[in-house]
C-alpha positions in Angstrom: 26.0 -6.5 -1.7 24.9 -4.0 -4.4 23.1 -1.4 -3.6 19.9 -1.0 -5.0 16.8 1.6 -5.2 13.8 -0.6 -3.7 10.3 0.5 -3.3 9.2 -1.4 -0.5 5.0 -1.6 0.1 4.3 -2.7 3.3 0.6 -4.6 3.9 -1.5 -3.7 6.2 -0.1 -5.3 9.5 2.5 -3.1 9.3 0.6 -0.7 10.9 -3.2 -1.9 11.5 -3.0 -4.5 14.2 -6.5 -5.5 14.8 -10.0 -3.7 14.4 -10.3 -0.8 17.0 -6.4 -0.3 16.9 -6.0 2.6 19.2 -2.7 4.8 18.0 -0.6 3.8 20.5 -1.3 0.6 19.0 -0.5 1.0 15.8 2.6 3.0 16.7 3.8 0.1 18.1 3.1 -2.0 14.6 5.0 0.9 13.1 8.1 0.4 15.6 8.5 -3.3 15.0 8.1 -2.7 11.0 10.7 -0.3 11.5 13.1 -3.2 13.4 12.2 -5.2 10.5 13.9 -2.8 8.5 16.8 -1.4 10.1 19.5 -4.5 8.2 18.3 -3.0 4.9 19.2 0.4 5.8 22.2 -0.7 7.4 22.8 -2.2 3.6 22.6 1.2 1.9 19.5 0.3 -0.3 17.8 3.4 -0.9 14.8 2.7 0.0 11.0 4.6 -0.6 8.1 3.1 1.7 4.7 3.0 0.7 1.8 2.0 3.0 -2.1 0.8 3.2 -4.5 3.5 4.7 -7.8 0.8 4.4 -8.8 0.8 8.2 -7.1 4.2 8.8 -9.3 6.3 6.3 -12.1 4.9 6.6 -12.0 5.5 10.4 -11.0 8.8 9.7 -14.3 9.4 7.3 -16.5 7.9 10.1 -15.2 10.2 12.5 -15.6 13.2 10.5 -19.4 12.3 9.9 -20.2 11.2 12.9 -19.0 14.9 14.7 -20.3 16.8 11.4 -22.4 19.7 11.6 -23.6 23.0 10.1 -20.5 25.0 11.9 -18.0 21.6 11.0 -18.8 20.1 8.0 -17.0 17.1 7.3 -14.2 16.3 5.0 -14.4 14.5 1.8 -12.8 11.2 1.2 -9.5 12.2 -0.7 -9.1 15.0 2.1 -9.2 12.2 4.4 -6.6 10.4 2.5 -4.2 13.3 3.0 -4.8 12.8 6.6 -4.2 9.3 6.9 -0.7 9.9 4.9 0.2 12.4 7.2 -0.7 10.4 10.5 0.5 7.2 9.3 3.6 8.8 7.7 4.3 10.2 11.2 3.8 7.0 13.0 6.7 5.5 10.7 8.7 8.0 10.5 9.1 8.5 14.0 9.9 4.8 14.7 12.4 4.8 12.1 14.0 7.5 13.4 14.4 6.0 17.0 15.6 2.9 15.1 17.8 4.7 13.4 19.1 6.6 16.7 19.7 3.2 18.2 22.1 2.1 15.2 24.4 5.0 15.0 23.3 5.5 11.7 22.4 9.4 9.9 20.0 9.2 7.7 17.1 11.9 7.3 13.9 10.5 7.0 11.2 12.3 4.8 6.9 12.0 5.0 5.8 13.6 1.6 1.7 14.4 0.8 1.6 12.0 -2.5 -0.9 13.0 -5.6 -1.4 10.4 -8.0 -3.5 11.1 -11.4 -6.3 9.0 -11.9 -8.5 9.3 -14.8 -12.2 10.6 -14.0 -14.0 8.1 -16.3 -12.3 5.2 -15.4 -14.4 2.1 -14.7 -13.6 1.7 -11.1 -15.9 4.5 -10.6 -18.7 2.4 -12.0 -18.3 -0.7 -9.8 -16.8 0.6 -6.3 -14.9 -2.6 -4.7 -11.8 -1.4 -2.5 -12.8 -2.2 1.3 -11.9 0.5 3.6 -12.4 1.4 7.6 -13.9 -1.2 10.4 -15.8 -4.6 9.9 -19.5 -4.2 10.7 -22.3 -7.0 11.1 -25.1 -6.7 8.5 -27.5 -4.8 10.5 -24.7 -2.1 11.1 -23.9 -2.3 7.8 -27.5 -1.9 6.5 -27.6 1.2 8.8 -24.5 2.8 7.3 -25.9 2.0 3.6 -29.2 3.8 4.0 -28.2 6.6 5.9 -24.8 7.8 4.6 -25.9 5.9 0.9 -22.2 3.8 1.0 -21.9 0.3 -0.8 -21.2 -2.0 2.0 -20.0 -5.8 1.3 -19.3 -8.7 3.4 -15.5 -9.3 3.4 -13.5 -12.4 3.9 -16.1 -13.3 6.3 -15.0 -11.0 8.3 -17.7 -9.2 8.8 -19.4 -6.0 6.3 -16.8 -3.1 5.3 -17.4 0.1 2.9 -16.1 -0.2 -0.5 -15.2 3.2 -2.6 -13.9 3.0 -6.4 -10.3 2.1 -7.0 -9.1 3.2 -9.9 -6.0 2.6 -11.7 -3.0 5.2 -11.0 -1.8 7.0 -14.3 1.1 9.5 -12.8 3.0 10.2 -9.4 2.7 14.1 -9.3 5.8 14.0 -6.7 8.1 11.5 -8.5 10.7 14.3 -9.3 11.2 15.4 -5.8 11.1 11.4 -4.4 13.7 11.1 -7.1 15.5 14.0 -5.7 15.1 13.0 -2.1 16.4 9.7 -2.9 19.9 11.2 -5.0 20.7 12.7 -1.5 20.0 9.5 0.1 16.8 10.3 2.1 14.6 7.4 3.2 11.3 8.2 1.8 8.0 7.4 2.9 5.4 7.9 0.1 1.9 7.4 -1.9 0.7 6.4 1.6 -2.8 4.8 1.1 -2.1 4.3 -2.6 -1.6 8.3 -2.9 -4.5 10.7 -3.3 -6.2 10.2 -6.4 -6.7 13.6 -8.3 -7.7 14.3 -12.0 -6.1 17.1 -14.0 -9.3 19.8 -15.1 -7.0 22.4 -16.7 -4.3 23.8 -14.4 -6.5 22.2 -11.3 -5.9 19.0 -9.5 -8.7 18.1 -8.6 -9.9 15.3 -5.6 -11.5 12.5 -6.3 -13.6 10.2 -4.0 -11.5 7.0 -4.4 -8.7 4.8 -2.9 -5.9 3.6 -5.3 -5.2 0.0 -4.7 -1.5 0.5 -2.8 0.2 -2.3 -4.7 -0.7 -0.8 -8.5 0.4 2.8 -7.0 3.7 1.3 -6.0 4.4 -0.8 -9.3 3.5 2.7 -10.3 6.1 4.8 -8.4 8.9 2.3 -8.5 8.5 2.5 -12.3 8.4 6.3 -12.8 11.7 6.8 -10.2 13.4 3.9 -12.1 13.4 1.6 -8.8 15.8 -1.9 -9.1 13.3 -3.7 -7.4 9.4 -3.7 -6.0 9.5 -5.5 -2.7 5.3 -6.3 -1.6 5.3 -7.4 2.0 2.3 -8.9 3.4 0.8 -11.6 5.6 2.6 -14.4 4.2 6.3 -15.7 3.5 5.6 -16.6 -0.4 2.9 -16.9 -2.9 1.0 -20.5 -3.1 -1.0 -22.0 -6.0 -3.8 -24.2 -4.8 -3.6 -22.1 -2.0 -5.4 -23.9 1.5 -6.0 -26.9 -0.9 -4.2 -30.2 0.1 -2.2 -29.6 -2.9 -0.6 -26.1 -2.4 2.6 -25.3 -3.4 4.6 -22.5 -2.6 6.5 -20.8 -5.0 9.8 -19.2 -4.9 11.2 -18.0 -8.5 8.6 -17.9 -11.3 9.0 -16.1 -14.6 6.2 -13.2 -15.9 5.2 -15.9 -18.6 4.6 -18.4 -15.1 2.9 -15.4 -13.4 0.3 -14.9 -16.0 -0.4 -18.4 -16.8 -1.3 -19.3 -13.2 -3.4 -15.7 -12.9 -5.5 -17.0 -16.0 -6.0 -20.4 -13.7 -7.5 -18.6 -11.1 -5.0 -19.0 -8.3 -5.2 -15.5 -6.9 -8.0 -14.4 -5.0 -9.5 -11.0 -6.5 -9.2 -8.9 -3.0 -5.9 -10.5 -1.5 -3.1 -11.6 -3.4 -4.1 -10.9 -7.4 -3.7 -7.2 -7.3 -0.2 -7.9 -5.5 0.4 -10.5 -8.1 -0.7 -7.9 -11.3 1.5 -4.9 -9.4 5.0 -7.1 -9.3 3.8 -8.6 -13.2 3.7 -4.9 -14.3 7.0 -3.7 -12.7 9.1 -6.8 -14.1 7.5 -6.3 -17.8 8.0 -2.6 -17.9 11.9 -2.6 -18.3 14.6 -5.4 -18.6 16.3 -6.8 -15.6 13.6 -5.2 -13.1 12.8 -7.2 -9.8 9.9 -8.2 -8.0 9.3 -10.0 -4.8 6.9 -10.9 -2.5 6.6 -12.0 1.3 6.3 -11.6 4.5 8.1 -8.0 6.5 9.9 -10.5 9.0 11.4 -12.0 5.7 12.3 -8.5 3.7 15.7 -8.5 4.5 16.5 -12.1 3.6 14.2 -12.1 0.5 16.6 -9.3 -0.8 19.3 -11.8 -0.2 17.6 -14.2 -2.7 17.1 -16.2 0.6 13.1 -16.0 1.1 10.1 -15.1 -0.3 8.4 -15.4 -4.2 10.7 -13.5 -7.0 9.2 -12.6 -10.1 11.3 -11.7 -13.1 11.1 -11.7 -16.9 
């Protein structure tokens, strides 16, 4: 098999495995994502990982508030993203390591702090709508609201969550130095969380109180180090039309021209597989013979293989 450069962006049960996850328990979603891995190291793909932070940071923002005071005030919300990449970045990185100990195989594996440029008047700022930490009943959620002054919504029916501004990702501040890591063949894990959103005011980054969506950030890195392929894993093996409808139909190669006709239809649901849908449509338009697929983490390795999951190219 060819080797290829894949930017790989795992979903959220890659790590979160339930609300109230403790972090032993969500080292051990991190181990068995990195089992999940280990044939397409073994490959020599060179891979770069990107992650959700949705239940993580917002956890992370609660706790800070909730043990704030005059001596400890608490951190801001992109502050709190760089923690969330640095814990969640350890978590993998550590499993991957032991995995990699287990296999005989060398391979350094790097966490790096990701800044991503947003723009400070984009839309998203008007309209907050990315969920992030723990599901809360209304009357908790009407709480949270009046004191703290958050926009909470109900989710999924899952219960109320948080929802911050998600704007769209313009630049990967580190995409030199992933690029770098990746020439020595270094497995990367980056843009954790969607990457801290920052906006350039003169020769200052500045933070900005947001949470990229993770699949737009990762279109957005695998474009900018020239990836072969965008690989989105999440909760399911392919993407359906007429999805939960007596009528659904999985699909399993569809062209961009396919892609946005049955976006237009309404097949993709706004919070769960649309932005995934937009991300691979972006990466497959933005230069010839680029790859994107979607599925499940137990099916990465044989969705590389053309053997599972829903491709996307032009």
């Amino acid at each position: 098999m060819v080797t290829k450069t894949i930017v790989l962006a795992l979903g959220g049960n890659a790590i979160q495995t339930g609300n109230g996850a403790t972090a032993e328990d969500q080292k051990r979603a991190c181990s068995q994502t990195a089992k999940q891995l280990v044939e397409l190291i073994k490959e020599g793909h060179r891979l770069v990982l990107t992650h959700g932070n949705g239940p993580q940071v917002g956890n992370i923002v609660l706790q800070q508030q909730m043990s704030q005071s005059e001596t400890l005030p608490a951190m801001p919300l992109d502050t709190c993203g760089a923690m969330s990449q640095g814990m969640i970045g350890y978590w993998l990185q550590n499993a991957i390591y032991e995995v990699l100990k287990e296999n005989n195989i060398k391979k350094n594996v790097v966490s790096l702090v990701t800044q991503v440029l947003v723009d400070s008047h984009d839309p998203a700022f008007e309209n907050p709508t990315k969920p992030i930490g723990s599901f809360y009943t209304k009357e908790e959620a009407d709480r949270l609201a009046k004191a703290n002054g958050y926009k909470m919504i109900e989710d999924s029916g899952r219960g109320y969550r948080r929802v911050v501004p998600s704007p769209q990702p313009i630049d990967i501040l580190e995409k030199e130095a992933i690029s770098d890591l990746l020439a020595k063949d270094h497995l990367i894990i980056a843009g954790g969380g969607g990457g801290i959103p920052v906006s350039q005011k003169g020769n200052q980054l500045e933070g900005i109180e947001a949470v990229i969506d993770k699949d737009f950030a990762s279109e957005k890195l695998a474009e900018m180090i020239d990836a072969d392929m965008l690989l989105i894993l999440t909760g399911v093996e392919n993407i359906a039309i007429n999805f939960g409808k007596e009528n659904e139909k999985k699909l399993t190669h569809i062209s961009a021209a396919e892609a946005k006709q049955y976006m237009e239809e309404g097949h993709f649901a706004p919070g769960s597989m649309l932005p995934k849908v937009k991300a691979a449509l972006q990466f497959v338009e933005s230069k010839n013979e680029r790859k994107s697929i979607v599925t499940s983490l137990e099916h990465a390795y044989e969705a590389i293989q053309g053997k599972k999951g829903t491709v996307i190219e032009a």
